[in-house]
N, CA, C and O of each residue as an XYZ file, in Angstrom:
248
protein
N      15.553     -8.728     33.652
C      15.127     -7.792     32.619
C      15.265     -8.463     31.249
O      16.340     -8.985     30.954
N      14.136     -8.478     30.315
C      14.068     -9.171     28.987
C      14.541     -8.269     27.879
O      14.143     -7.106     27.819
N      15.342     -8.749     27.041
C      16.652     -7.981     26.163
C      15.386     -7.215     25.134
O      14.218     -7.582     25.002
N      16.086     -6.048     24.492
C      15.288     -5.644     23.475
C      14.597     -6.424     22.180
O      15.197     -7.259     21.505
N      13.616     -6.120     22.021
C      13.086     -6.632     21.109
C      13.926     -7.263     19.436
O      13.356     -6.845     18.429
N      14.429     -7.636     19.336
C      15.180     -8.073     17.886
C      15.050     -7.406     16.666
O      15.898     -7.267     15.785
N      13.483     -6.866     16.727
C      12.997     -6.283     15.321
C      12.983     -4.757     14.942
O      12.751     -4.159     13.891
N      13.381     -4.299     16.431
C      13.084     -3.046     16.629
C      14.418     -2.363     15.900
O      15.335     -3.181     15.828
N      14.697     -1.245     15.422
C      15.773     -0.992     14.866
C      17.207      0.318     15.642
O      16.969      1.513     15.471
N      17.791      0.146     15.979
C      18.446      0.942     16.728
C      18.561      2.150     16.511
O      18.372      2.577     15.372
N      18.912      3.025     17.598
C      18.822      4.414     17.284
C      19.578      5.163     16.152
O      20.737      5.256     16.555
N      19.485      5.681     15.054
C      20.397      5.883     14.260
C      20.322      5.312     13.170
O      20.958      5.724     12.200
N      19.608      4.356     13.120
C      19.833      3.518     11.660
C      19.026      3.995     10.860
O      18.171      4.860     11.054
N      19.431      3.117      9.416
C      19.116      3.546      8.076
C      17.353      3.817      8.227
O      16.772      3.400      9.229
N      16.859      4.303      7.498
C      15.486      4.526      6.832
C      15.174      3.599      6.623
O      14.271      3.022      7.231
N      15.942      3.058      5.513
C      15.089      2.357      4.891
C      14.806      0.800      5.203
O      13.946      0.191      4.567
N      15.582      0.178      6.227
C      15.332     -0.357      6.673
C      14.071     -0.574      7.868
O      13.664     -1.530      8.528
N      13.797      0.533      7.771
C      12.778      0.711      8.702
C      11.475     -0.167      7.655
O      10.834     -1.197      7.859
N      11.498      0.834      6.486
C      10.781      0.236      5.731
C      10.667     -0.957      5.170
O       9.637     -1.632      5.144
N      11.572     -1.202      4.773
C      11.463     -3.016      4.426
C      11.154     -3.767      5.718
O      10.697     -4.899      5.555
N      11.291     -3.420      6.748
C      10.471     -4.037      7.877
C       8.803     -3.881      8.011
O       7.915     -4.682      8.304
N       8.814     -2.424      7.646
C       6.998     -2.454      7.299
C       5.955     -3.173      6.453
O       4.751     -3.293      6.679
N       6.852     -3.734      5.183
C       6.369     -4.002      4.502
C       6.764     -5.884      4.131
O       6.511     -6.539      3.120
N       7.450     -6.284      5.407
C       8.008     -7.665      5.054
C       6.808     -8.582      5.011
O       6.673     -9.610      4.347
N       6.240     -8.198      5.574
C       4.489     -9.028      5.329
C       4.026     -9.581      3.788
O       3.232    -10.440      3.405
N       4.877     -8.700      3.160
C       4.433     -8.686      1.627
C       5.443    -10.251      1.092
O       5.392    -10.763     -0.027
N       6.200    -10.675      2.144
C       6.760    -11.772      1.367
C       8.279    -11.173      0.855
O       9.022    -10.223      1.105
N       8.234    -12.335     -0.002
C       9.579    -11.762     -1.285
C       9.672    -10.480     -1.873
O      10.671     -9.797     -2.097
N       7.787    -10.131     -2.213
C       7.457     -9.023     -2.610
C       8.036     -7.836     -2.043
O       8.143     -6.789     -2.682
N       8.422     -7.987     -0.815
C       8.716     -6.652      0.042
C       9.250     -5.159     -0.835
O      10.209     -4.411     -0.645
N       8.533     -5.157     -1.491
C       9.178     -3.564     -2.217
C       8.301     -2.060     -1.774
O       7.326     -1.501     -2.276
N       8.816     -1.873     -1.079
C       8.029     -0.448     -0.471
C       7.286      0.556     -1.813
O       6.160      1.007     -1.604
N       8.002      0.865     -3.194
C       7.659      1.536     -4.051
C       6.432      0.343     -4.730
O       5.897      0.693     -5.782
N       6.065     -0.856     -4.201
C       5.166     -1.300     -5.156
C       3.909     -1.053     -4.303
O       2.850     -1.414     -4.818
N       3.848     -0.396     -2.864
C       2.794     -0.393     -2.593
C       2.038      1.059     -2.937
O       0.929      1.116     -2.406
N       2.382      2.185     -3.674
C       2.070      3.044     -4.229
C       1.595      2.483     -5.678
O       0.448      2.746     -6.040
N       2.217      1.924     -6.287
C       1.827      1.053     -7.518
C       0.670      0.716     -7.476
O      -0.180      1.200     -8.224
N       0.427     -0.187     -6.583
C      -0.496     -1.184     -6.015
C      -1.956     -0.127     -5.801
O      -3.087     -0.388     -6.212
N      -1.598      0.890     -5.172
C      -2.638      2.162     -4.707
C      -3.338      2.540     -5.960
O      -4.568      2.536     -6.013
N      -2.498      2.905     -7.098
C      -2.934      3.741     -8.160
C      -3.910      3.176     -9.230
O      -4.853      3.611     -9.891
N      -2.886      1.383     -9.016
C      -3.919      0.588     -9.583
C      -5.006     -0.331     -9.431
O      -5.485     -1.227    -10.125
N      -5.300      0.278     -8.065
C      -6.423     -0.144     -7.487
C      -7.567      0.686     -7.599
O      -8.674      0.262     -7.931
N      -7.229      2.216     -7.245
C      -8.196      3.409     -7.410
C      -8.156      3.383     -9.238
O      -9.083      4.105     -9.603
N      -7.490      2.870    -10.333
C      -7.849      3.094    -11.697
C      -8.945      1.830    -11.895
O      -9.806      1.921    -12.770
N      -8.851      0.580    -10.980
C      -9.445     -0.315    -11.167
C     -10.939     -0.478    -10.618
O     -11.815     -1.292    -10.911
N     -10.907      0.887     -9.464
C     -12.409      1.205     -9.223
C     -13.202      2.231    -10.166
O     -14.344      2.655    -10.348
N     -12.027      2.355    -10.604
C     -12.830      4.039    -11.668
C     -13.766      3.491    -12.820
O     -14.893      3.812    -13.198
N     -12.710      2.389    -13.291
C     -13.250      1.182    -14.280
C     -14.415      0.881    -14.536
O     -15.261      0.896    -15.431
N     -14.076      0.359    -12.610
C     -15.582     -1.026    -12.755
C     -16.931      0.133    -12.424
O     -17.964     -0.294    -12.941
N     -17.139      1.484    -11.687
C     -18.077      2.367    -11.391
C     -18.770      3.380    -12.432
O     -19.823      4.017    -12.415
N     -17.409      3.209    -13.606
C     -17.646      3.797    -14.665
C     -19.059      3.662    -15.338
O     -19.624      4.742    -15.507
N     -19.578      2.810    -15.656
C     -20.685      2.241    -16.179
C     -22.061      2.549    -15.335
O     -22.946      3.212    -15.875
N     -22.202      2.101    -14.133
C     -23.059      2.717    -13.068
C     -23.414      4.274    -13.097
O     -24.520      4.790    -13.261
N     -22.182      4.875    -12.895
C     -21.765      6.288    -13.174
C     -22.287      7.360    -13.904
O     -22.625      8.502    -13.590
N     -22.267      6.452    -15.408
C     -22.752      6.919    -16.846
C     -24.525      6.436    -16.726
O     -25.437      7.190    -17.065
N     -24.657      5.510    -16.361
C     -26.019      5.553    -16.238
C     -26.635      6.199    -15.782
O     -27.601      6.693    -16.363
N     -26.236      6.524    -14.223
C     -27.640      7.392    -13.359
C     -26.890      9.026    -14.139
O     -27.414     10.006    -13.610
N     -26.014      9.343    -15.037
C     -25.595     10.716    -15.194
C     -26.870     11.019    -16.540
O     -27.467     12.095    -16.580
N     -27.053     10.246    -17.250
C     -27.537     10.104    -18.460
C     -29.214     10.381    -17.971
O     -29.900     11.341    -18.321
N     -29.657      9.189    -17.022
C     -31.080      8.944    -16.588
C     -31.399     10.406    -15.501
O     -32.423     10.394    -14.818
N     -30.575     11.437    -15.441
C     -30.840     12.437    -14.900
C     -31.138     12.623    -13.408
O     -31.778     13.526    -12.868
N     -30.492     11.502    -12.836
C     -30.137     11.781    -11.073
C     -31.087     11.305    -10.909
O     -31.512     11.153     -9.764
């Protein structure tokens, strides 16, 4: 029989370790609160760039 997995986290344990395991992909970066960051300023960074498109066909009347 092959031992439990290493990564898996035992019954009982912390949270948040759960999370910094979700997110260790990110590197050093691993900060769980930056991937909400990351979200907000991605959807402000589409609002941005569509903005212009946006204003055009609103103006040129659909």
């Amino acid at each position: 029989m092959r031992p439990p997995c290493a990564c898996s986290d035992p019954p009982g344990s912390d949270r948040r370790s759960t999370q910094a395991h979700r997110f260790r992909f990110l590197g050093r970066f691993s900060f769980p609160r930056l991937d909400g960051v990351a979200l907000v300023l991605s959807v402000l960074a589409l609002a941005v760039f569509f903005l212009p498109f946006v204003l055009h066909v609103w103006e040129a009347g659909f």
